[in-house]
C-alpha positions in Angstrom: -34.8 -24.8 9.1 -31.3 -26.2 7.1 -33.2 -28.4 5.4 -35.8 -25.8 3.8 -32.9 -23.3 3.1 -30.9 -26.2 1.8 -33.5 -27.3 -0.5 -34.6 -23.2 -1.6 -30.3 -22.7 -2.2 -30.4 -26.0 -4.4 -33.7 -25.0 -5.9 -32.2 -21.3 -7.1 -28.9 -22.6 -8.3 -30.9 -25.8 -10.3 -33.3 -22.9 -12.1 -30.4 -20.6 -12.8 -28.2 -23.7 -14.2 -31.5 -24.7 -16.5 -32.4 -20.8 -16.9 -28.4 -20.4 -18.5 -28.7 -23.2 -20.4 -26.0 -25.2 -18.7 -28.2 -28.2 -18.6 -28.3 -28.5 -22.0 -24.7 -30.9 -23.1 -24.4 -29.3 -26.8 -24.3 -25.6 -25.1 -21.5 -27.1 -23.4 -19.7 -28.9 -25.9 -19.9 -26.0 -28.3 -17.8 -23.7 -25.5 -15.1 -26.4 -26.2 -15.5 -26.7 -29.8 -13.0 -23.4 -30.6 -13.1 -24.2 -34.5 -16.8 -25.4 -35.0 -19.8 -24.1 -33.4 -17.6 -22.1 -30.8 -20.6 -20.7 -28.2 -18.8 -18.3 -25.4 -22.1 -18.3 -22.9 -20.7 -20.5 -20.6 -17.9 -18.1 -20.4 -20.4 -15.4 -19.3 -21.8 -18.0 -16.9 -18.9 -18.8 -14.9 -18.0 -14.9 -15.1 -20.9 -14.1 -13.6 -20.9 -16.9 -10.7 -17.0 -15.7 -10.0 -18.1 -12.1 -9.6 -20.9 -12.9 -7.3 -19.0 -15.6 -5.4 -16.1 -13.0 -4.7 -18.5 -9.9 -3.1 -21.0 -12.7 -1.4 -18.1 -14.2 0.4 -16.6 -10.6 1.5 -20.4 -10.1 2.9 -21.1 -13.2 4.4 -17.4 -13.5 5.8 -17.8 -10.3 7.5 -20.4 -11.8 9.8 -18.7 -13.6 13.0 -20.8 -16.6 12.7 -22.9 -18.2 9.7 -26.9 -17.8 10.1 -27.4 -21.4 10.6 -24.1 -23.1 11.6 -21.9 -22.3 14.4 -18.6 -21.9 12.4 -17.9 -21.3 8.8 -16.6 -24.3 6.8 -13.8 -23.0 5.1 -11.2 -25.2 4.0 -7.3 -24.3 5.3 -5.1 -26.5 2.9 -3.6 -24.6 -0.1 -0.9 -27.7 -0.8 -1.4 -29.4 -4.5 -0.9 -33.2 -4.2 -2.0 -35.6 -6.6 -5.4 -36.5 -5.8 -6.4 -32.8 -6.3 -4.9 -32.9 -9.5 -5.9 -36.0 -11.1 -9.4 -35.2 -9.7 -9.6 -32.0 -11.2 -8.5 -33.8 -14.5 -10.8 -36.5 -14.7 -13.3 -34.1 -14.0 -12.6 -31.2 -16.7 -12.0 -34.2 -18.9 -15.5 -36.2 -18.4 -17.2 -32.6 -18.4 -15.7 -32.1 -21.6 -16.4 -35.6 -23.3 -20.1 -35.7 -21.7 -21.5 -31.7 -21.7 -22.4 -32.3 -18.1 -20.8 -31.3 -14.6 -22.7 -32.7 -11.6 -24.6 -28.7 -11.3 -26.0 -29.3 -14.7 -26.7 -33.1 -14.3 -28.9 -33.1 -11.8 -31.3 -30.3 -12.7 -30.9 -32.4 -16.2 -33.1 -34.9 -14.5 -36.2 -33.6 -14.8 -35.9 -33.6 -18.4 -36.2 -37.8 -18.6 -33.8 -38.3 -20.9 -31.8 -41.4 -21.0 -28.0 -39.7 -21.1 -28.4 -37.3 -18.1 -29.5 -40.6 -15.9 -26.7 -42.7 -17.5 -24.3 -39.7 -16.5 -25.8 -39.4 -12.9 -25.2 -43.2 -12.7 -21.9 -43.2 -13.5 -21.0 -40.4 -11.3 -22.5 -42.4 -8.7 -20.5 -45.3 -9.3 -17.3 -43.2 -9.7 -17.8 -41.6 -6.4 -18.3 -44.7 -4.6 -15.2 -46.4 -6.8 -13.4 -43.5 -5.3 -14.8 -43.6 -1.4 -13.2 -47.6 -2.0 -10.1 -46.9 -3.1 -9.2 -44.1 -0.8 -10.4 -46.5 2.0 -8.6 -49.5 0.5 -5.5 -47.4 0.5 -5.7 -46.0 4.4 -6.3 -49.6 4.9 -2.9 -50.7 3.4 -0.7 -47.5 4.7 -2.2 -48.3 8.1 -0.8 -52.0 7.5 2.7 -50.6 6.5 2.9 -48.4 9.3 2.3 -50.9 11.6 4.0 -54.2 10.2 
């Protein structure tokens, strides 16, 4: 059963990414060109997902247990450390050089074209660059702490 509602979730926020237009990189890139072709949709986009994120999660937070988990996943650190931050960075700025974020990519694929699978590819590669890294790194402050 979480793999149907998983899919039918993925499946409604893939249509209302294409139905918005968010696949599309030049709707993007023309919220971020201010003195050009300035388009302020994707402003009403993201409105529109924070007002609906803020009363679904006072509904569904109300419940003592999620309908097909045991406990709700909510994340407890509030620190900012570095990775956040230079995460968050390289993220707003490949969204900004590209016209895709991973929600629009992927619904992007059924389009064919060339550029959405490039992106896709090198999200892939920087997500497992990442995954090496960080493991690279415990690897080497394990090390310390124990030479």
């Amino acid at each position: 059963m979480r793999i149907v509602m998983s899919y039918l979730i993925g499946l409604t926020f893939g249509v209302g990414i294409s139905i918005s237009g968010m696949a599309n990189p030049a709707k993007v890139l023309n919220f971020f060109d201010l003195a050009g072709t300035w388009d302020p949709s994707l402003a009403f986009v993201m409105g529109g997902a924070v007002i609906v994120t803020f009363f679904g999660y006072r509904f569904v937070l109300k419940r003592p247990t999620p309908t097909l988990a045991s406990t709700f996943q909510i994340p407890t650190r509030t620190d900012l450390d570095i990775p956040l931050i230079a995460g968050s960075a390289i993220f707003g700025v490949g969204w900004g050089i590209s016209g895709f974020c991973p929600g629009g990519a992927l619904p992007a694929l059924g389009t064919g074209r060339s550029e959405v699978f490039i992106f896709v590819m090198a999200l892939l590669a920087g997500i497992f660059a990442a995954k090496a890294l960080q493991s690279t790194l415990a690897t080497r402050r394990l090390a310390a702490n124990q030479g």
